[in-house]
KEBA-972439 format. One record per residue (C-alpha): residue in three letters; residue number from 1; chain; x, y, z. Coordinates in steps of 0.1 Angstrom, whole numbers, always signed. Example, Ala and Ser with C-alpha at 12.3 -4.5 7.8 and 13.67 -1.06 7.14 Angstrom:
BEGIN
NODE  code  pos  unit  x  y  z
NODE  ALA  1  A  +123  -45  +78
NODE  SER  2  A  +137  -11  +71
! end
This chain:
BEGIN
NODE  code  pos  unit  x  y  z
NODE  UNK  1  A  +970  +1341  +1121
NODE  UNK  2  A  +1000  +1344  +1145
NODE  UNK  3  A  +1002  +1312  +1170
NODE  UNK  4  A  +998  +1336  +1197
NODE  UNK  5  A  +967  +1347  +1188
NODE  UNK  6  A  +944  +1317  +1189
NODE  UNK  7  A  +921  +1316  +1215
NODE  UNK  8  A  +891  +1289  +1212
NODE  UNK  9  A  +868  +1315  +1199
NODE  UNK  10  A  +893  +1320  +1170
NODE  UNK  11  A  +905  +1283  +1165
NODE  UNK  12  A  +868  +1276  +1156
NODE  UNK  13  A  +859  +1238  +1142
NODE  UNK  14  A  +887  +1221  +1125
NODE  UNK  15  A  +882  +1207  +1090
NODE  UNK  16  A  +873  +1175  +1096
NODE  UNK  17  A  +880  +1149  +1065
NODE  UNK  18  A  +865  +1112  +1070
NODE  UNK  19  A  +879  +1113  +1106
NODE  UNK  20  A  +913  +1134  +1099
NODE  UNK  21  A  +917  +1161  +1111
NODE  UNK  22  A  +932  +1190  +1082
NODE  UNK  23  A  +961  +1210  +1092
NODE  UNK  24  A  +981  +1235  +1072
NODE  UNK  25  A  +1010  +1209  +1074
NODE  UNK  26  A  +988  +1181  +1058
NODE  UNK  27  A  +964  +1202  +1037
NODE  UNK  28  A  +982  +1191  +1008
NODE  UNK  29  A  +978  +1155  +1011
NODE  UNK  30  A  +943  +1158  +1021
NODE  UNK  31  A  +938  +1174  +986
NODE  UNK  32  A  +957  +1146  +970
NODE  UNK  33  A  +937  +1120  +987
NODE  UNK  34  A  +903  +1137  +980
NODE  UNK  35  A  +915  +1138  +945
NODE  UNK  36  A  +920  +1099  +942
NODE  UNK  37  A  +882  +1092  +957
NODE  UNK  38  A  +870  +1114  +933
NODE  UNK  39  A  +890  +1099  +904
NODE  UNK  40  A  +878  +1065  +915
NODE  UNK  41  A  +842  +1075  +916
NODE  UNK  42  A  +843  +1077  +881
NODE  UNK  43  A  +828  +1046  +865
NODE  UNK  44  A  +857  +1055  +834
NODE  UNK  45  A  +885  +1066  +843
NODE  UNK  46  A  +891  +1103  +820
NODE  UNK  47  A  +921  +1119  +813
NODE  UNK  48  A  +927  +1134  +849
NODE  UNK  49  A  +931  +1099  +865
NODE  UNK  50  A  +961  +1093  +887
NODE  UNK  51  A  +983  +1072  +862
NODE  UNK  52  A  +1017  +1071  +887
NODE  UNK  53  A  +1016  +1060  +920
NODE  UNK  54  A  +1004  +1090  +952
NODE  UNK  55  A  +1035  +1088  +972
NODE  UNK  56  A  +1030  +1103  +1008
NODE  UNK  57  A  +1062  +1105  +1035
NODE  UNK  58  A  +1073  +1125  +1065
NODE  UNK  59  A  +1085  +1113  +1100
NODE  UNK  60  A  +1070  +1091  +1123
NODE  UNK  61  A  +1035  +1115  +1138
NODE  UNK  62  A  +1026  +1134  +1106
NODE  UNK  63  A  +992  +1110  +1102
NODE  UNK  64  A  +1005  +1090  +1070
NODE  UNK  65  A  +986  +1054  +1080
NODE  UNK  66  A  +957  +1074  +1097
NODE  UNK  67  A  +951  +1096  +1061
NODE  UNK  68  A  +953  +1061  +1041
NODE  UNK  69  A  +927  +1048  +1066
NODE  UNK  70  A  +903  +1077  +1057
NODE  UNK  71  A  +912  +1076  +1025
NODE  UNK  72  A  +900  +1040  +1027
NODE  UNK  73  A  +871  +1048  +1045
NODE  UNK  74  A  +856  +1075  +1022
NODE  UNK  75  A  +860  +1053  +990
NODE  UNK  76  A  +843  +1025  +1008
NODE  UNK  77  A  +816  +1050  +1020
NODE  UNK  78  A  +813  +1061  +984
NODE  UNK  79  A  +808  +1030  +966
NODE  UNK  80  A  +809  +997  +983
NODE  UNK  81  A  +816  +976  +960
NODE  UNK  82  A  +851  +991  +959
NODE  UNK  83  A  +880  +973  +970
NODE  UNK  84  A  +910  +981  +989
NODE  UNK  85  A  +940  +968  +1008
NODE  UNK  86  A  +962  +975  +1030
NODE  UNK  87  A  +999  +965  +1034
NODE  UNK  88  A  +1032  +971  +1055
NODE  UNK  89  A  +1057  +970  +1030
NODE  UNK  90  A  +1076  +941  +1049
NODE  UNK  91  A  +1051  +917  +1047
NODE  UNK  92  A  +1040  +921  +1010
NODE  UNK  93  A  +1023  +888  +996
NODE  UNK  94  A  +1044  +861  +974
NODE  UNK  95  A  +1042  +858  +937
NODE  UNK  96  A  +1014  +839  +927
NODE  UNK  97  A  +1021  +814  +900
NODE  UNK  98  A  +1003  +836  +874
NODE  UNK  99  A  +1003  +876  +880
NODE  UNK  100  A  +979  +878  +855
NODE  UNK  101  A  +951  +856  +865
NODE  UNK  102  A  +924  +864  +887
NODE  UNK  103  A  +927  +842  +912
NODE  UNK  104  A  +920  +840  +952
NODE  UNK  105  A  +956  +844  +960
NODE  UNK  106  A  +970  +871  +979
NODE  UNK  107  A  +992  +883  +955
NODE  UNK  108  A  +965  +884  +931
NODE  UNK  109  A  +942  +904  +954
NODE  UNK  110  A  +971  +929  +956
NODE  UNK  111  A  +972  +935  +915
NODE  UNK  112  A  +936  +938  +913
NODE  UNK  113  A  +919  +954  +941
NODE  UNK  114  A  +905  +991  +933
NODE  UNK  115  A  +931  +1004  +959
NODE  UNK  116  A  +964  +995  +971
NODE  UNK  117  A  +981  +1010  +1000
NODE  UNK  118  A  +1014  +995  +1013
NODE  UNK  119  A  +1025  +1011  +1040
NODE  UNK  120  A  +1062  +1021  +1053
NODE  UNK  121  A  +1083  +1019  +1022
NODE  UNK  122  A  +1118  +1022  +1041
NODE  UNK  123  A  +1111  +985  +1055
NODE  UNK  124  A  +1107  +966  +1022
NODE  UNK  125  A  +1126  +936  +1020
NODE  UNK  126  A  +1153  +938  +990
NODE  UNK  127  A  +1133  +905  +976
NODE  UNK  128  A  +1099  +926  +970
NODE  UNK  129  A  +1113  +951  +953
NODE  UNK  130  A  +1112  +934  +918
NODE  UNK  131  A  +1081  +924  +928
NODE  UNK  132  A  +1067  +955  +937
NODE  UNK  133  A  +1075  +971  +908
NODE  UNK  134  A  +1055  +945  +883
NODE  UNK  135  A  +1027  +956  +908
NODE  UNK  136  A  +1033  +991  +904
NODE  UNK  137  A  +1032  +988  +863
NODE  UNK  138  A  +1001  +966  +867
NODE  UNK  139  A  +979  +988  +885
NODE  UNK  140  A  +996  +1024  +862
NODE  UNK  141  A  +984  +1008  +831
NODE  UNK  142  A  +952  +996  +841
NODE  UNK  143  A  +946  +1030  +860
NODE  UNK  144  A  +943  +1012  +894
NODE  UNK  145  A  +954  +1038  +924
NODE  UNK  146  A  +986  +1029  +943
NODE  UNK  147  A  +992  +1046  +982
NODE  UNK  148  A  +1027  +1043  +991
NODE  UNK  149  A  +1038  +1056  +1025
NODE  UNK  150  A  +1073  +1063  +1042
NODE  UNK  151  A  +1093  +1082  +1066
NODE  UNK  152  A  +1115  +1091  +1039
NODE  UNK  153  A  +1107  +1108  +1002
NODE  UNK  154  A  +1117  +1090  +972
NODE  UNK  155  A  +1150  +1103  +968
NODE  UNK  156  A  +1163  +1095  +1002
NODE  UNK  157  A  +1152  +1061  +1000
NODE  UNK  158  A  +1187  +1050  +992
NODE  UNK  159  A  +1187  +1017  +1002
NODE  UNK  160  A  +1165  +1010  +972
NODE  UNK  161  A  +1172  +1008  +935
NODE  UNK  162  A  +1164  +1034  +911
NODE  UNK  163  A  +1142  +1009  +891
NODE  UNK  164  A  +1120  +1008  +920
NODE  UNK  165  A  +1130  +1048  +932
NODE  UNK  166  A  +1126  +1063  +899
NODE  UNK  167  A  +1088  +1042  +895
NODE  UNK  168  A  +1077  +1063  +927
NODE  UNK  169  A  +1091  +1097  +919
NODE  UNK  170  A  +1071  +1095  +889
NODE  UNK  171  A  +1036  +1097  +903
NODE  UNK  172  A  +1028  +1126  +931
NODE  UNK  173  A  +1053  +1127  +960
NODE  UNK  174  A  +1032  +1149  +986
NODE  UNK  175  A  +1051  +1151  +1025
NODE  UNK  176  A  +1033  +1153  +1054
NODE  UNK  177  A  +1049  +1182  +1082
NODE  UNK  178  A  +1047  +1176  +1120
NODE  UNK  179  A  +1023  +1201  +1137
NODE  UNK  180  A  +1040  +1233  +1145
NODE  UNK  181  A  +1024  +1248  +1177
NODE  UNK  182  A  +994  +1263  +1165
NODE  UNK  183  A  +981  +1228  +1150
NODE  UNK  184  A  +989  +1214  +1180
NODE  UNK  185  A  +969  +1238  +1196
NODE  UNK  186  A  +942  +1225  +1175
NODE  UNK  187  A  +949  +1189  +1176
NODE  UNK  188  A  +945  +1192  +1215
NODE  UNK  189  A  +915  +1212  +1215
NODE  UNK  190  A  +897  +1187  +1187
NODE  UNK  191  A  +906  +1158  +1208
NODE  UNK  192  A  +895  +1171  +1242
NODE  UNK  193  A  +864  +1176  +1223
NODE  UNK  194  A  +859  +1141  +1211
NODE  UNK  195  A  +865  +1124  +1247
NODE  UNK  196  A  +844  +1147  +1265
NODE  UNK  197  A  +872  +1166  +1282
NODE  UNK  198  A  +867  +1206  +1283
NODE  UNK  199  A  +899  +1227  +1285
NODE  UNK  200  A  +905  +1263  +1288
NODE  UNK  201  A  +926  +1279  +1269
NODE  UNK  202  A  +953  +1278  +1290
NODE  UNK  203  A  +952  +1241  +1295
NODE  UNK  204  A  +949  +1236  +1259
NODE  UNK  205  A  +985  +1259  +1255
NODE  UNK  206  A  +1001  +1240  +1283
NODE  UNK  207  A  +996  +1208  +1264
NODE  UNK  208  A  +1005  +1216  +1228
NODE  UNK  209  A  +1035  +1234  +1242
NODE  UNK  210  A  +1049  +1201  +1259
NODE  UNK  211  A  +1039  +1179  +1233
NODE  UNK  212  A  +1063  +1183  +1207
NODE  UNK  213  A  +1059  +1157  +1176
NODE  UNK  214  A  +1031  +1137  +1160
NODE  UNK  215  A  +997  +1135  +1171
NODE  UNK  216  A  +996  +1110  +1190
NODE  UNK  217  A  +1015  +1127  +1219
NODE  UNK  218  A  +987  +1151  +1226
NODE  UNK  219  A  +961  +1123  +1223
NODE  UNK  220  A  +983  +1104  +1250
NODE  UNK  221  A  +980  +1136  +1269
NODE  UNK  222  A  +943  +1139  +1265
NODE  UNK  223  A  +934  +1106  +1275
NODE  UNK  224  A  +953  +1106  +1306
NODE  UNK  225  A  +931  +1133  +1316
NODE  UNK  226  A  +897  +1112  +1311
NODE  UNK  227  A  +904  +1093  +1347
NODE  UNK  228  A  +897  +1134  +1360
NODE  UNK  229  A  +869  +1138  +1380
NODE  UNK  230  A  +840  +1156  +1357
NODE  UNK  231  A  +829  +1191  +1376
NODE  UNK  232  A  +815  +1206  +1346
NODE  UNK  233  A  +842  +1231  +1346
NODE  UNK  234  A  +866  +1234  +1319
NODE  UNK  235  A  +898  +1223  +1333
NODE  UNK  236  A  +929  +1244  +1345
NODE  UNK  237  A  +964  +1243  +1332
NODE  UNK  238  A  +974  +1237  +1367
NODE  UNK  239  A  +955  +1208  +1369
NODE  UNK  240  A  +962  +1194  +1336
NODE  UNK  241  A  +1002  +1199  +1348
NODE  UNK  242  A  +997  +1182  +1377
NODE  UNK  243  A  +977  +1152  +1364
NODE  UNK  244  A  +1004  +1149  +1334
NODE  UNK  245  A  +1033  +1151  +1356
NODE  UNK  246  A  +1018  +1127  +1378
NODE  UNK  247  A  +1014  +1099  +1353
NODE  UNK  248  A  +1045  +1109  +1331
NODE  UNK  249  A  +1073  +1083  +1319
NODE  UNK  250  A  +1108  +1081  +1333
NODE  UNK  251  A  +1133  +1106  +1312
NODE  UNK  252  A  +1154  +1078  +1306
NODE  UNK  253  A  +1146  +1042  +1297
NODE  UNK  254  A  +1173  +1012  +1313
NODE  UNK  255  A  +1159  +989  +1288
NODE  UNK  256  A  +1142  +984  +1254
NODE  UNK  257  A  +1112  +970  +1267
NODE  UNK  258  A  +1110  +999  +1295
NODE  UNK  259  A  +1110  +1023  +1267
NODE  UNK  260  A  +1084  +1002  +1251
NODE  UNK  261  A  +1061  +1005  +1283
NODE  UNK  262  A  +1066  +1036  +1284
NODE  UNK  263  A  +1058  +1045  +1251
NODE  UNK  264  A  +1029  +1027  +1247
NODE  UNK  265  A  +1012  +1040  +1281
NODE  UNK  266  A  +1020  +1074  +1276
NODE  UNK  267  A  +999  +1071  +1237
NODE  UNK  268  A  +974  +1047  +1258
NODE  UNK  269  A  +969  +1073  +1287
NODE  UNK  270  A  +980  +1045  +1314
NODE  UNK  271  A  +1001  +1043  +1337
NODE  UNK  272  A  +1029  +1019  +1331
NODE  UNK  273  A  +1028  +999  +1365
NODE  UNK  274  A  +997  +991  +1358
NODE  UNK  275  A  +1004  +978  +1325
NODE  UNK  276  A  +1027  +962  +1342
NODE  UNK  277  A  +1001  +950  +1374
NODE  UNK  278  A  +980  +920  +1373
NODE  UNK  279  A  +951  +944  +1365
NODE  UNK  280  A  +924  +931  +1333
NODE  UNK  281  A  +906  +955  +1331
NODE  UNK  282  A  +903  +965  +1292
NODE  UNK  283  A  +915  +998  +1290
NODE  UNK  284  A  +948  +985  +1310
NODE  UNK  285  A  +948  +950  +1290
NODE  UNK  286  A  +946  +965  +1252
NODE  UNK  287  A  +977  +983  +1260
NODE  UNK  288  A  +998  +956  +1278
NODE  UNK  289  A  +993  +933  +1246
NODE  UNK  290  A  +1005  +962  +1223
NODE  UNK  291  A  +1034  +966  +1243
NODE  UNK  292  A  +1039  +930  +1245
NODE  UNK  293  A  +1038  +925  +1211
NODE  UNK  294  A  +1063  +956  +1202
NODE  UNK  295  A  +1087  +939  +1227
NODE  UNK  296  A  +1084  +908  +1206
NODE  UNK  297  A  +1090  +926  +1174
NODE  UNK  298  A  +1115  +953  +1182
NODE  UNK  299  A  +1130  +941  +1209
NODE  UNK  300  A  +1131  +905  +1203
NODE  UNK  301  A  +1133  +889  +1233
NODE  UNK  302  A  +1121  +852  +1243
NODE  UNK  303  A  +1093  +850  +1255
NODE  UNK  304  A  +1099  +841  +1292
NODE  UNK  305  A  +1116  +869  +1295
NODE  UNK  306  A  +1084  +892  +1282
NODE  UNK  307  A  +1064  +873  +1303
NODE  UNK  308  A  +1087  +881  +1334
NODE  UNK  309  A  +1088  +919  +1325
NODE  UNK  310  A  +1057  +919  +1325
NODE  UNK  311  A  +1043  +910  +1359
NODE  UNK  312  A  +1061  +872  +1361
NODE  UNK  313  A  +1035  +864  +1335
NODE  UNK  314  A  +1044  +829  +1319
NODE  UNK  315  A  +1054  +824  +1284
NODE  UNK  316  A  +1020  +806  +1274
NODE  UNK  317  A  +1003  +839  +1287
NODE  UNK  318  A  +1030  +859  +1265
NODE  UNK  319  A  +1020  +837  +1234
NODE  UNK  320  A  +980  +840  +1237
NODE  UNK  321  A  +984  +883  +1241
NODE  UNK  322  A  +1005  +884  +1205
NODE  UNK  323  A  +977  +861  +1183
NODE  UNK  324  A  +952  +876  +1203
NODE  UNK  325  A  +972  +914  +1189
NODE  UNK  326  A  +980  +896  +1153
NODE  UNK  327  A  +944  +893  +1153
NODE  UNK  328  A  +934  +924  +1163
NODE  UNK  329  A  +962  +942  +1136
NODE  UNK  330  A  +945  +923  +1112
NODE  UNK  331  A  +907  +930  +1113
NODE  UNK  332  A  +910  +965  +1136
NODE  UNK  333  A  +919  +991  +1113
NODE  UNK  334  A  +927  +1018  +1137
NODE  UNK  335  A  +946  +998  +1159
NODE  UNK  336  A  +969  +984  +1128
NODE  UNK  337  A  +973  +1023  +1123
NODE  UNK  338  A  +984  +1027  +1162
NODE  UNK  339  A  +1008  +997  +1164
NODE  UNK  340  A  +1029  +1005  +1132
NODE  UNK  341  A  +1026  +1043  +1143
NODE  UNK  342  A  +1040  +1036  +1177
NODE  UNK  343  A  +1065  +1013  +1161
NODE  UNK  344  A  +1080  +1035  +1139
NODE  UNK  345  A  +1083  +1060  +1167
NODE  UNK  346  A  +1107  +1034  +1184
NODE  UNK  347  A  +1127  +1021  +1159
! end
C-alpha cells in the first residue's frame, strides 16, 4: 500500500505487541523477541533455543529500549517466577569475588537471572568488556537469553575488540529502521488514540510529515495537543499547525542545556518556559527534573549553575530533583526507557 493511500479507514488497528506498536521497519525484531518468550516458556530448553546472544541496533527513535521493555513485560506476564534485568551498558555491575556462586551480589544477579538486557552497547566502558564477555559465555552455555542493544550493529562497533565484537555477531543481529512516512502516519494516529485526542486525516498527515525521526517526536506532538479544548470534533490540520507552531522550540539552541529544555519539552508536550517557571504542577515538574538531570549528565555543569538556568533555583533544590530522577530511573520502567532515549538523541 502506497503512503498516499492511507486514509484511517485503510490504516485500520495497528499490531499491537505487549504495548509496541509493530511497524514494517520493526516487524522483524518483534519476531525475534516473540521468539525468545516463547523459547523461554519452555520448562527445557530444545534444540531451537537462542544459544548466541539477540542483538538489536538502529539509531536513536527506532524503539530498541521500549521493545526490551515489552519483551520484559510479556515474559513476566507469562511466567512470574521469571527473572530479568535490565542494564545500560555503562553502568554494568563489578565482578563479584566468585562468578560462579549464587550469591546476592549484583554481578551475580546479572549471570543468573532468566533474562539479561544491557542496553546501549556503544557506551561500554573498555574495563567491562572482558567482563562482559565471561557473562556472555555464561548465560550461551547455560541457555540463558542475552538482549544487547545499540545505535550501531556489531561490525561498526569499532571501538570494541573483536573478542567481545565477534561474541555478538554470532547470535542474531536484527536492526530496527526509523518510520518512513506511512508508519508515522500510524504511529500518530495510534497515539492520538491512546490520549483521547481525535484527528482527521489531515491532521494526522500534517503531523507525520513534520515529524521526521523516532517515535517519540510524534508523541511530543500529540501530547502537546492534549491542553486543546475537547469539542468532540476530530481536530483540523490547521489547528493542529497552529497549536504546534505555537509551542514549538527555537531552530537553534545558544547552549547545551537550552537544547536540553528544548528537547525534553517538545517529547514532554510542555512548553519550555514553563519548565523553566516556578510552576509544580506534575506534568510541568516530571519534565524539569528529566531535563535537569540530562544537564547534569551530558552537559556537566555545577550545580548552581543548573539551578540558575533553571528558574534561580538553588543548588540543594538541583540535588533533591536528580535522586528524586535516579530514583524514578530505577524503579519506573518507562521512564528509564524515555531518559536514555532522549539521551541518546542528544549526544
Amino acid at each position: 500500500m502506497v503512503a498516499s493511500a492511507l486514509t484511517t479507514e485503510t490504516l485500520g488497528t495497528p499490531q499491537n505487541w505487549g504495548g509496541f506498536i509493530v511497524l514494517s521497519e520493526n516487524r522483524s525484531a518483534v519476531r525475534a523477541a516473540r521468539r525468545v518468550v516463547r523459547t523461554m516458556a519452555r520448562r527445557k530448553p530444545g534444540k531451537n533455543s537462542i544459544a548466541g546472544p539477540l542483538f538489536f541496533h538502529g539509531p536513536p527513535g527506532t524503539g530498541k529500549s521500549a521493545l526490551v521493555v515489552a519483551l520484559i513485560h510479556r515474559i513476566i506476564e507469562t511466567d512470574t517466577g521469571r527473572t530479568a534485568r535490565c542494564i545500560p551498558a555503562s553502568e554494568l555491575p563489578r565482578r563479584g569475588s566468585d562468578e560462579e556462586s549464587e550469591g546476592p551480589d549484583d554481578f551475580a544477579e546479572m549471570l543468573l537471572c532468566d533474562l539479561l538486557a544491557i542496553e546501549d552497547l556503544q557506551h561500554l566502558p573498555e574495563k567491562y568488556v572482558n567482563t562482559l564477555c565471561r557473562v556472555l559465555d555464561y548465560r550461551a552455555a547455560r541457555s540463558r537469553p542475552t538482549i544487547l542493544t545499540s545505535s550501531l550493529g556489531p561490525a561498526r562497533l569499532n571501538e570494541l575488540p573483536r573478542r567481545l565484537t565477534s561474541r555478538l555477531a554470532a547470535g542474531l543481529v536484527v536492526r530496527l529502521n526509523l518510520p518512513g512516512l506511512a508508519s508515522r502516519k500510524i504511529l500518530a494516529e495510534e497515539f492520538a488514540r491512546i490520549r483521547g485526542i481525535a484527528l482527521d486525516d489531515d491532521a494526522r498527515d500534517w503531523i507525520a510529515e513534520h515529524s521526521p525521526g523516532g517515535a517519540r517526536a510524534i508523541l511530543g506532538a500529540i501530547e502537546q495537543l492534549r491542553s486543546l479544548p475537547k469539542t468532540g470534533v476530530p481536530l483540523a490540520a490547521n489547528t493542529v499547525m497552529n497549536r504546534l507552531k505555537e509551542t514549538a522550540a527555537p531552530v537553534s539552541d545558544s547552549s547545551p542545556m537550552e537544547r536540553i529544555v528544548n528537547r525534553v519539552s517538545n517529547a514532554f508536550g510542555v512548553r519550555p518556559r514553563d519548565m523553566l517557571g516556578s510552576g509544580r504542577q506534575r506534568e510541568v515538574m516530571v519534565p524539569r527534573h528529566v531535563a535537569m538531570y540530562l544537564s547534569r549528565l551530558l552537559a556537566k555543569v555545577p550545580l548552581t549553575r543548573i539551578g540558575a538556568h533553571f528558574g534561580g533555583r538553588d543548588h540543594t533544590t538541583v540535588m533533591h530533583a536528580l535522586r528524586k530522577m535516579e530514583e524514578t530511573i530505577r524503579d519506573d520502567a518507562k521512564m528509564a526507557v524515555t531518559v536514555r532515549e532522549l539521551q541518546a538523541e542528544l549526544e
